[in-house]
N, C-alpha and C positions, 0 to 999 in steps of 0.2 A: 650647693654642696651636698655629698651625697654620703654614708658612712655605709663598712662593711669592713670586712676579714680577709684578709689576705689568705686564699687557701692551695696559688702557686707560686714559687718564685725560680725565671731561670736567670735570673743574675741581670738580666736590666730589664725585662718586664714582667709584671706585678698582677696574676691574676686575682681580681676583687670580686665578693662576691654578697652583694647586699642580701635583706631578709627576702625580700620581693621578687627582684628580678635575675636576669642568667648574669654568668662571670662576667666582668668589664678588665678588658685588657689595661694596663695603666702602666705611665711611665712614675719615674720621681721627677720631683719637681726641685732643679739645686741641684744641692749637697746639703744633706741632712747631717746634722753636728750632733752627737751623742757625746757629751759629753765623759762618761764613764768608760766607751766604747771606739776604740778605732779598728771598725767592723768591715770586712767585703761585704758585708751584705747589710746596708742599716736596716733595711725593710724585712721584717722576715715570716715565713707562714707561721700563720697564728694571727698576726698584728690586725688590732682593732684600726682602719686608717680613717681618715679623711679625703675624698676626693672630687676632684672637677670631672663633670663629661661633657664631652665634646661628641654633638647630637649632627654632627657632616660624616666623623669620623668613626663610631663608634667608640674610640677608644679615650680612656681618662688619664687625669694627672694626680699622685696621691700628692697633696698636701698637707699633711699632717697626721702623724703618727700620734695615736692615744695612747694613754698611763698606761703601762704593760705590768699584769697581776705578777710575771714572772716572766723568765727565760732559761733556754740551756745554751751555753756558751762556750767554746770551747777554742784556741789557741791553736793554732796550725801546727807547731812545734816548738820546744821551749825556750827555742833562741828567736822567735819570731816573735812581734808585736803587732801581726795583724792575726784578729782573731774570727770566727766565723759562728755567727748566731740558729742554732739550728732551727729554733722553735719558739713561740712565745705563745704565753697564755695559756698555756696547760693543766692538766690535772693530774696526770702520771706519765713515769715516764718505763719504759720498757726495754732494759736489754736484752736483745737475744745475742745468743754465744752460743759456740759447739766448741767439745770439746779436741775434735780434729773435726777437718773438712770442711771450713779449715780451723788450725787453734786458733783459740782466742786465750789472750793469757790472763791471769789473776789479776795481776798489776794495771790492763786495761778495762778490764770492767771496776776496779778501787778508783780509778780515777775517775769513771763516769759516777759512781757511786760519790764518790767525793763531794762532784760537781751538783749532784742532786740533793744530797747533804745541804752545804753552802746556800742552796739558792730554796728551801724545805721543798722540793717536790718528793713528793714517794718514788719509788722504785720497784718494779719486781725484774728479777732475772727470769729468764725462759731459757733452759739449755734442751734446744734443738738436734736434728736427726739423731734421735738417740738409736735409731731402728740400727744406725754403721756400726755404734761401738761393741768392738771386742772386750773378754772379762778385764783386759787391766783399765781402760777407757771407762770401762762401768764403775769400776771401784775408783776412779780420778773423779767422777760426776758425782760418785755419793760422799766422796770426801769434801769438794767444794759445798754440794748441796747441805750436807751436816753443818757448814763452816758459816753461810749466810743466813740458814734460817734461826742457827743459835745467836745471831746478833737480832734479829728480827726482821730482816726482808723475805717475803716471799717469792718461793723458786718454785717454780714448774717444769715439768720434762714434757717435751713433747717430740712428735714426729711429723711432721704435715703431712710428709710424703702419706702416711698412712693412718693422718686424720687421727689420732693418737692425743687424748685429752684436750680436742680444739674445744669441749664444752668450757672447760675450766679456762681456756685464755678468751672466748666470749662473757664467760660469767665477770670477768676484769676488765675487757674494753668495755660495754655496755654503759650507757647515758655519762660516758668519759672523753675529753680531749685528752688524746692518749698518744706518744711521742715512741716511734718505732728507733732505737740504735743498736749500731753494734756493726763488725765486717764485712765487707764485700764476701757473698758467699754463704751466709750463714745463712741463710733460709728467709728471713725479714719477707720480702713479698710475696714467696710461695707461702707463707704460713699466713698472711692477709686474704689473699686466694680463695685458702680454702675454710679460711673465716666466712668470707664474703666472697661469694665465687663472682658474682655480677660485678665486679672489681676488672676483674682480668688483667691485673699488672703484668709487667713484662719480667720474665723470669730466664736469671742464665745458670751454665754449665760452671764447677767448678777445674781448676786446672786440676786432672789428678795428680802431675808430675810433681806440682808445686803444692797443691793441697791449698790454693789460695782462689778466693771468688774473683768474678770479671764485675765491674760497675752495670746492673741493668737500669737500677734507680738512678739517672741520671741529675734530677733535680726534685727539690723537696716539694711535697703536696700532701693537701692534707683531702681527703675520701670521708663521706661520708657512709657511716655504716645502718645498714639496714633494721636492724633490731636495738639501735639506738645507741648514740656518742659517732666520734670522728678519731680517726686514727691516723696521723703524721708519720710516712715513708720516709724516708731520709735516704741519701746515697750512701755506702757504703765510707764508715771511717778506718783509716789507718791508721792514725792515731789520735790522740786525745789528749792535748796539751791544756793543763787547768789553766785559770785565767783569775786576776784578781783575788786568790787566795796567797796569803802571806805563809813561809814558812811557821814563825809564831804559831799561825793560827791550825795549820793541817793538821794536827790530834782532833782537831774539835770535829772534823768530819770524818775521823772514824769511830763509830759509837762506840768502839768495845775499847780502845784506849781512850778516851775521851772519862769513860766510865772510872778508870784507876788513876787519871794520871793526878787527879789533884793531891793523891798518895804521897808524890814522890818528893825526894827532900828538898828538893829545889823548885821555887815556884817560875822559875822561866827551863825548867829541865827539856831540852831536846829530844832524850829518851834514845839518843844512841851512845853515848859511852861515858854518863855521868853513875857516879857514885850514888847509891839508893836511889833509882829509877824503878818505881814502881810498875811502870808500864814491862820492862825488859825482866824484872820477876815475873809480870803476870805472864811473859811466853813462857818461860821457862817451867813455869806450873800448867803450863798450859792452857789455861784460863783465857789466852787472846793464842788466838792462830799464827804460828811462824808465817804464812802464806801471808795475812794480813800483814803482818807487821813487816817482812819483805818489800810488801809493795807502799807502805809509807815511809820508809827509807827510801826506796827508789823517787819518790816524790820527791822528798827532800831533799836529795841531794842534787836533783835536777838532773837526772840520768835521762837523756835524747832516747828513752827507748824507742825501738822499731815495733813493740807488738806483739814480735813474730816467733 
């Protein structure tokens, strides 16, 4: 038996890649029973495996998935129960977003935010092509940009197109298993690119009628970076349905209601239409962002948003 990392996956075969030698193709062996998870994907990049090789064939069989430090997980849609594993074993996670070109909306990065909450990985936001926005698009980036660094993530602005702070998103990937999300379209592999040009990811055109990206990330892999750590490509999400967190529990992963809510006069308060709800005083003093608080409502009541 042989151990390594799963660093591609296209949905039935398993690129592994020990400390030693080059990738080993591999199947699964079964059906792998996750208990906590009814996943398309049990195996996923990141995954420490276990595996047979078959020296006729070149290629192996994982048998056995090892203790996973973490994952990001994420729900195909709210009515659905199959969910899909982007990433395991990471050390951050990274979304990029623009503000057109296409949108990305508040409520979808709170959820990804949510999900990296719930499960402690860090976070930063990167809002990308900033080079397209017009003055009201500039002042929409520095209102979110105000909104997440007063909670404590950090946000960067960058441009690929024109190499525009890529020092500062290398000063972040660097000696990190570092987890790339966010829309078809928003820049994610042009901005790896020109991190790591010797990369040469496959990069597409966005619609302009539509202002929405084409899938060029077809399936998830993880690249190794030249000045040190790995960076995990993902395909482009549409959306981002959480997974395993209990309505109960969704204050607790947003830090800045999370911070007031034990205020409020009811110790099981919802924080949408009870009486002395400290959290919906703190919008109102502005102390938590209507933006925020929007988007944990939309959580909670289980709104099928589109994203869009």
């Amino acid at each position: 038996m042989r151990e390594g990392v799963v660093i591609k996956s296209t949905g039935s075969w398993y690129n592994v890649k020990s400390d030693e030698e080059a990738p080993v193709s591999c199947k699964i062996k079964g059906k792998f029973r996750l208990d906590e998870l009814k996943s398309t994907n049990p195996v996923a990049v990141g995954d420490r495996v276990v595996y047979s090789f078959d020296q006729s064939t070149g290629t192996g069989v994982i048998e056995q998935i090892k203790e996973r430090r973490n994952f990001i997980v994420r729900r195909a849609s709210n009515l659905s129960r199959q969910t899909q594993i982007l990433a395991a074993n990471i050390d951050q996670a990274i979304i990029v977003a623009t503000i057109n070109y296409p949108v990305t909306t508040p409520v979808f990065i709170d959820r990804l935010l949510a999900t990296t909450e719930a499960y402690d990985i860090p976070a930063t936001i990167i809002f990308n092509k900033v080079d397209r926005y017009d003055h009201f698009l500039k002042d929409q980036l520095e209102e979110y940009k105000d909104i997440y660094e007063k909670i404590g993530y950090r946000v960067l602005t960058t441009s690929a197109k024109h190499d525009e702070d890529l020092e500062f998103v290398k000063e972040l990937l660097k000696d990190k298993v570092s987890l790339l999300a966010g829309h078809s379209g928003v820049g994610k592999s042009t901005l790896v690119n020109r991190v790591e040009p010797s990369l040469n990811l496959k990069t597409g055109r966005i619609s302009e009628r539509h202002h929405t990206g084409r899938h060029t990330t077809t399936f998830a892999e993880m690249h190794p970076l030249g000045f040190g750590g790995y960076i995990i490509d993902t395909p482009g999400i549409r959306g981002f349905g959480l997974f395993n967190i209990e309505k109960e529990e969704l204050a607790h992963y947003f830090r800045e209601i999370f911070k007031v809510a034990s205020k409020c006069r009811y110790y099981n308060c919802t924080h949408l239409h009870e009486p002395g709800c400290a959290v919906k005083e703190a919008v109102e003093r502005g102390d938590v962002a209507s933006l925020r608080y929007n988007s944990y409502v939309s959580i909670y009541l289980n709104r099928d948003e589109k994203y869009r």
